[in-house]
Backbone as JSON, one array per atom type, in Angstrom:
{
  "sequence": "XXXXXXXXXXXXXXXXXXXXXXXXXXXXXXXXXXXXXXXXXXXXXXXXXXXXXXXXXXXXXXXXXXXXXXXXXXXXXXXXXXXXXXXXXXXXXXXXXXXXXXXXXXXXXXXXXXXXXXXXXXXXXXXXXXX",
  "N": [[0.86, -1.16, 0.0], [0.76, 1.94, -1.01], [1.62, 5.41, 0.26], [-0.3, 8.39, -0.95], [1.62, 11.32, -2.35], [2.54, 14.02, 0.01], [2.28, 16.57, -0.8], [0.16, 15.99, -2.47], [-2.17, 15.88, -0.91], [-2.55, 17.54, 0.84], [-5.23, 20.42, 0.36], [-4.41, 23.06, -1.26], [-3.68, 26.4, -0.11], [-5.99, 29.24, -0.21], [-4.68, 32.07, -1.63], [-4.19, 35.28, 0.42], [-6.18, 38.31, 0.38], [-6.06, 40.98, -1.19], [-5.01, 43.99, 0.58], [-7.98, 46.0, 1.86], [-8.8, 48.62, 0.11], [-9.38, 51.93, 2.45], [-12.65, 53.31, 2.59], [-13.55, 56.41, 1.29], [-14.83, 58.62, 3.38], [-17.42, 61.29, 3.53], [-17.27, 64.38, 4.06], [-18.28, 65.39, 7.2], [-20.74, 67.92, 8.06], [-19.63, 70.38, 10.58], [-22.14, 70.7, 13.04], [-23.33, 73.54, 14.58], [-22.99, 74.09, 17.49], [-25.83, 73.97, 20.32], [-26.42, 76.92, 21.79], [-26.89, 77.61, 25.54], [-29.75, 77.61, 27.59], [-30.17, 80.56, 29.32], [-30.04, 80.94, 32.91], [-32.03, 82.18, 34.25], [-34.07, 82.94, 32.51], [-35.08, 79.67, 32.65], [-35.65, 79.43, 35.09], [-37.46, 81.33, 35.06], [-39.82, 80.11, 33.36], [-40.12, 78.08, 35.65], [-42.62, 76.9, 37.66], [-42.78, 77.35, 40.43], [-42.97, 79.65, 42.54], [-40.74, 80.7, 43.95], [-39.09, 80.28, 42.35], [-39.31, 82.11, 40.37], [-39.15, 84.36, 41.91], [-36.58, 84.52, 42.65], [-35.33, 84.59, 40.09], [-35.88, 87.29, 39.65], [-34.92, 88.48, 41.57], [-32.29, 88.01, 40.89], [-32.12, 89.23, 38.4], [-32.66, 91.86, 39.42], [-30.46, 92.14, 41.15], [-28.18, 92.57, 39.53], [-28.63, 94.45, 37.09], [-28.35, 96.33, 39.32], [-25.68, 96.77, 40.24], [-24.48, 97.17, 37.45], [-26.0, 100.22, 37.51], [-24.53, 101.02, 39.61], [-21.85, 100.49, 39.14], [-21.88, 102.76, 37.0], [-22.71, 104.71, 38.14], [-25.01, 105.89, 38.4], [-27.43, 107.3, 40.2], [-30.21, 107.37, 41.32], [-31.48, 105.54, 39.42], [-30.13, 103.62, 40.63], [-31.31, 104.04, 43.2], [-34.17, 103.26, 43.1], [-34.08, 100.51, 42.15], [-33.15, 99.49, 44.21], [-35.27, 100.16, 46.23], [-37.57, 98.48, 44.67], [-35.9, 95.51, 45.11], [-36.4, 95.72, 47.91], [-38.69, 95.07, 48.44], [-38.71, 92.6, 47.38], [-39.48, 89.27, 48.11], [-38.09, 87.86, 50.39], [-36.51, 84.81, 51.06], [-35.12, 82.39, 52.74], [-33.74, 80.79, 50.96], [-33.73, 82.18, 49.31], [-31.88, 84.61, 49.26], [-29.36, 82.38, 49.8], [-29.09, 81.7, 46.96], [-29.01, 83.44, 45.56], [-27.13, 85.1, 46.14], [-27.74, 87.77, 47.47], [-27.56, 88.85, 49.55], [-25.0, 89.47, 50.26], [-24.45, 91.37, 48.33], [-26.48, 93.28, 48.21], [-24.72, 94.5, 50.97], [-22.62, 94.99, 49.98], [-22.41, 97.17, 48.21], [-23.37, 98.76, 50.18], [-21.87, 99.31, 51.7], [-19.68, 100.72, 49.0], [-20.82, 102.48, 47.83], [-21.46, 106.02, 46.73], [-23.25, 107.52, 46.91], [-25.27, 109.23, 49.23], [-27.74, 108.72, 49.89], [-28.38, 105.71, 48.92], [-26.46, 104.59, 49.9], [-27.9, 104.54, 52.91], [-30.64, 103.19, 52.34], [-29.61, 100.76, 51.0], [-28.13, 100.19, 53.59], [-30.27, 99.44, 55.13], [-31.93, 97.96, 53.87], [-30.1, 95.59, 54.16], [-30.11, 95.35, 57.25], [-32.77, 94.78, 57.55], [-33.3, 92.09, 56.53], [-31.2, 90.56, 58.46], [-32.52, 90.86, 60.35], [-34.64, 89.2, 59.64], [-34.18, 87.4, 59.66], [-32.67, 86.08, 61.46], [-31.57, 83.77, 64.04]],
  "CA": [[0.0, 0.0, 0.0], [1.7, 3.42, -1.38], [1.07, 6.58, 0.6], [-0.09, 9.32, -2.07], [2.21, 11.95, -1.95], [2.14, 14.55, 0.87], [1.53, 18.14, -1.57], [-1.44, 15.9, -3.29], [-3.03, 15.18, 0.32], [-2.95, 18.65, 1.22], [-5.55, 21.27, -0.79], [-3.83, 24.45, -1.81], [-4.45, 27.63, 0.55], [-5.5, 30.16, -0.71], [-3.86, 33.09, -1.3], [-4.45, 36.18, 1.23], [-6.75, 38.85, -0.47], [-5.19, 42.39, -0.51], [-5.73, 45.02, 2.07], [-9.25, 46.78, 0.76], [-8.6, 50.52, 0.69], [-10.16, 52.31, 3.13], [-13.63, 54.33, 2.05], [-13.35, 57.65, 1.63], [-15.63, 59.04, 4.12], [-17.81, 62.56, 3.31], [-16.91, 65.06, 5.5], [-19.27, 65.72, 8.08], [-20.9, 68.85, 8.52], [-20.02, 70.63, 11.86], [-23.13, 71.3, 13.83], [-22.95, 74.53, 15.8], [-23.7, 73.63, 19.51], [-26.56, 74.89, 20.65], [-26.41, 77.85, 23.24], [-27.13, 77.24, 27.05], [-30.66, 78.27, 28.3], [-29.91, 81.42, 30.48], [-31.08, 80.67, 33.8], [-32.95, 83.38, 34.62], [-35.38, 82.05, 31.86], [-35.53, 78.76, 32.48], [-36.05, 79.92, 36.4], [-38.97, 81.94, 35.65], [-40.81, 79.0, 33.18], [-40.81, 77.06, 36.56], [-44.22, 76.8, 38.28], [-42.22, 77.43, 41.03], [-43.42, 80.72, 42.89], [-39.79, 80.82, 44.69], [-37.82, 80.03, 41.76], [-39.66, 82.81, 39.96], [-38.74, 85.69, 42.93], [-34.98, 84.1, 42.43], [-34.9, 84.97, 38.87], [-36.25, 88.2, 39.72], [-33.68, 89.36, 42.12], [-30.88, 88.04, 39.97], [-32.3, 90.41, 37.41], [-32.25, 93.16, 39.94], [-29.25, 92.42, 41.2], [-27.33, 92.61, 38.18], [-28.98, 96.08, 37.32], [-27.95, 97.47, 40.52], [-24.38, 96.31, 39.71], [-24.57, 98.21, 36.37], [-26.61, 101.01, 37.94], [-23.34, 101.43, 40.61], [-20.94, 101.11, 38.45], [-21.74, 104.03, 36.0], [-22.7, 106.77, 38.8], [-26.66, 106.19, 38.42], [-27.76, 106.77, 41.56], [-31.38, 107.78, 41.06], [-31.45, 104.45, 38.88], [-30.0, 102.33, 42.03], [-32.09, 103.89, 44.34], [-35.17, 102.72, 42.56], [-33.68, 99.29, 42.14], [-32.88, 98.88, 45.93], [-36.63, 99.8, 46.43], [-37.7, 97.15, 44.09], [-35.48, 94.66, 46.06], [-36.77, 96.02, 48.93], [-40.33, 94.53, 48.18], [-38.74, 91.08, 47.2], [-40.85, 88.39, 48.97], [-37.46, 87.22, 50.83], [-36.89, 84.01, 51.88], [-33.39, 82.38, 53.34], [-33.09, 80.31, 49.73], [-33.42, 83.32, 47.66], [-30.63, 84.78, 49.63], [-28.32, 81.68, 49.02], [-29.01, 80.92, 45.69], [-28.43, 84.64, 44.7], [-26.01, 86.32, 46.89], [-27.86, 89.23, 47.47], [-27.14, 90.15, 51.07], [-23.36, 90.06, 50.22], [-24.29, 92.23, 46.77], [-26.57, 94.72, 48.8], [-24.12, 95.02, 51.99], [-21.05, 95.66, 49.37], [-22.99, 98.21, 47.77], [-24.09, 100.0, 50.98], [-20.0, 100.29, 51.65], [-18.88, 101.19, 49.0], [-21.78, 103.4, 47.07], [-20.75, 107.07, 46.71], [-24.13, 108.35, 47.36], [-25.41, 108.7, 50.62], [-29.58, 108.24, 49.97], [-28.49, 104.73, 48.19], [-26.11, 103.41, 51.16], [-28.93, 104.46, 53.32], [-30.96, 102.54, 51.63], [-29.25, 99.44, 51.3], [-28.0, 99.59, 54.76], [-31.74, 99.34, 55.97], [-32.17, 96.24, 53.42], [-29.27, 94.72, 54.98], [-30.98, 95.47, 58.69], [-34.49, 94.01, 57.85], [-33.23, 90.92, 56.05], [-30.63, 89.97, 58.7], [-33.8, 90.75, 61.59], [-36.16, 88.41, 59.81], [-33.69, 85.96, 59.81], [-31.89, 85.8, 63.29], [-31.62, 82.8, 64.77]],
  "C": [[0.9, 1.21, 0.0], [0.64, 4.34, -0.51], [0.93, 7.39, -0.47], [1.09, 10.29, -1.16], [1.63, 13.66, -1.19], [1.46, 16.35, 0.17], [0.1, 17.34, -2.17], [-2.57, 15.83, -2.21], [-3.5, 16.51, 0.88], [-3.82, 19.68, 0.25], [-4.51, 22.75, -0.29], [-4.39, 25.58, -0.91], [-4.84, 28.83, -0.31], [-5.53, 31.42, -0.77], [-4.75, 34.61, -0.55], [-4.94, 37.43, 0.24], [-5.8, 40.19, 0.02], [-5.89, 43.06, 0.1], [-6.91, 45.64, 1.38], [-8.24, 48.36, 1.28], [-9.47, 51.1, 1.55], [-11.1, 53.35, 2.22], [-13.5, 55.3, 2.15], [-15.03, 58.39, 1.81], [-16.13, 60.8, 3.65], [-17.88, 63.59, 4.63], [-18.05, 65.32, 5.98], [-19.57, 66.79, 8.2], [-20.86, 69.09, 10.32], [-21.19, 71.47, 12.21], [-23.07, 72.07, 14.62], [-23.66, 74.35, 17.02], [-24.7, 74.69, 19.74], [-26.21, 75.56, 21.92], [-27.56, 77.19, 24.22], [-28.38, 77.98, 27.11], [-30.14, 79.19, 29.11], [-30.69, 80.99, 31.66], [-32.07, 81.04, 34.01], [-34.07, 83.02, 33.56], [-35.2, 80.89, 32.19], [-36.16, 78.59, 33.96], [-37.72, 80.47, 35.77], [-40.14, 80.81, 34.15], [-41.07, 78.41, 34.3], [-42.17, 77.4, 36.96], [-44.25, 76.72, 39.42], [-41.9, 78.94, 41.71], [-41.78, 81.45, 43.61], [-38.96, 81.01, 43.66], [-37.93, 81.76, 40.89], [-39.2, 84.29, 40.51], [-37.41, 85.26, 42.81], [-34.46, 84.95, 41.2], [-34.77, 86.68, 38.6], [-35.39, 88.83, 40.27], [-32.67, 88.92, 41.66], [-30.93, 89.24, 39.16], [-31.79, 92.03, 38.13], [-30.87, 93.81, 40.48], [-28.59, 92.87, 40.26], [-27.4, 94.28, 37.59], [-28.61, 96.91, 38.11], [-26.71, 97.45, 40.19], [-24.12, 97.65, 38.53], [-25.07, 99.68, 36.86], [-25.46, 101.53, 39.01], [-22.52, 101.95, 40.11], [-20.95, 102.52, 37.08], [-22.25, 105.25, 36.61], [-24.25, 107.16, 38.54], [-27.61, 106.41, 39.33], [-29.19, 106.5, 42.35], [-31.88, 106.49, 40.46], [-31.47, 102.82, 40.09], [-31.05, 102.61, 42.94], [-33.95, 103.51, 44.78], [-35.02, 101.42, 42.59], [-33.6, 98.58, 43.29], [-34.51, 99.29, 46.39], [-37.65, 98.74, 45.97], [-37.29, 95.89, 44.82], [-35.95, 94.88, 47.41], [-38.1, 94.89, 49.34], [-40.23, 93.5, 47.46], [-39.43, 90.7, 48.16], [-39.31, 87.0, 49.18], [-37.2, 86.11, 51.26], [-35.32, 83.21, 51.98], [-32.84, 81.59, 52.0], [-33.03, 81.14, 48.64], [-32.05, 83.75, 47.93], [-29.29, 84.03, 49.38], [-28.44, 81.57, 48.07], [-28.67, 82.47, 44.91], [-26.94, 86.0, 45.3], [-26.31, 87.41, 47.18], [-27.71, 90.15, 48.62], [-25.71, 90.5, 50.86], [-23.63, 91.05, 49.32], [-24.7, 93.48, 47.27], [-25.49, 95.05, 49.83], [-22.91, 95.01, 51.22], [-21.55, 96.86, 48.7], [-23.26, 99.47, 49.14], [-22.79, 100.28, 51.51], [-19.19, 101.14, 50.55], [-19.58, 102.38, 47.76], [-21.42, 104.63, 47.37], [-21.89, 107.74, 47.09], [-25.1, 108.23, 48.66], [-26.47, 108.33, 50.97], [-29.55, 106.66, 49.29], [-27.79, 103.84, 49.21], [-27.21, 103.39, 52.21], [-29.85, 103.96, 53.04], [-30.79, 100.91, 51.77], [-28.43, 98.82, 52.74], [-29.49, 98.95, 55.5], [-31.83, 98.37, 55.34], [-31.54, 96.02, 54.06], [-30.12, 94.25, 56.41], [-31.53, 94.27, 58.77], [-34.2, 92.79, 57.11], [-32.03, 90.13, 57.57], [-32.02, 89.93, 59.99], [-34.42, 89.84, 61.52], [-35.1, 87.18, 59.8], [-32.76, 85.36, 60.89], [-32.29, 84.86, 63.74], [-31.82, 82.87, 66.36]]
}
């Protein structure tokens, strides 16, 4: 009994296909990111009577700010009456900073009916909230 021979026993491999080319891909348009909701709107959509007086004295704040810095004083001292007749409550205060914003204003305001003013906010917000 002959063995066939060992190349006829084996089939043939075969041969390794070439590399494909890679697809040439269409460039992608970049999508410009959409801009951030401002808080202050998306605050006063809530249904959220608190979040709403938040948004509100951010606004005012911010105004008074502007209203300081350019020597308006007649402007601020309307603005600090407005804040005056926020509907305070100890999370408006943290969430907006406004006792630090009025009691830096009532130091370092140039006019003396506007620190008067925001010294007395200062007062009646630290009174209602004394521990």
């Amino acid at each position: 009994v002959a063995s066939p021979p060992a190349a006829a026993a084996r089939p043939a491999k075969p041969a390794p296909a070439p590399p494909a080319a890679p697809a040439a891909r269409a460039p992608s348009p970049k999508a410009a990111p959409a801009a951030p909701a401002p808080a202050v709107a998306a605050a006063a959509v809530s249904s959220d009577p608190i979040d709403a007086e938040i948004a509100k004295a951010q606004a005012l704040l911010s105004a008074m700010q502007g209203a300081c810095e350019q020597g308006q004083w007649e402007s601020l001292l309307g603005l600090l009456g407005k804040t005056e007749k926020l509907d305070v409550s100890l999370r408006l205060l943290k969430a907006t900073g406004a006792g630090k914003t009025v009691k830096k204003l009532a130091k370092k305001v140039g006019d003396q009916a506007c620190r008067a003013k925001a010294e007395a906010i200062v007062t009646r917000w630290r009174n209602m909230f004394a521990a």
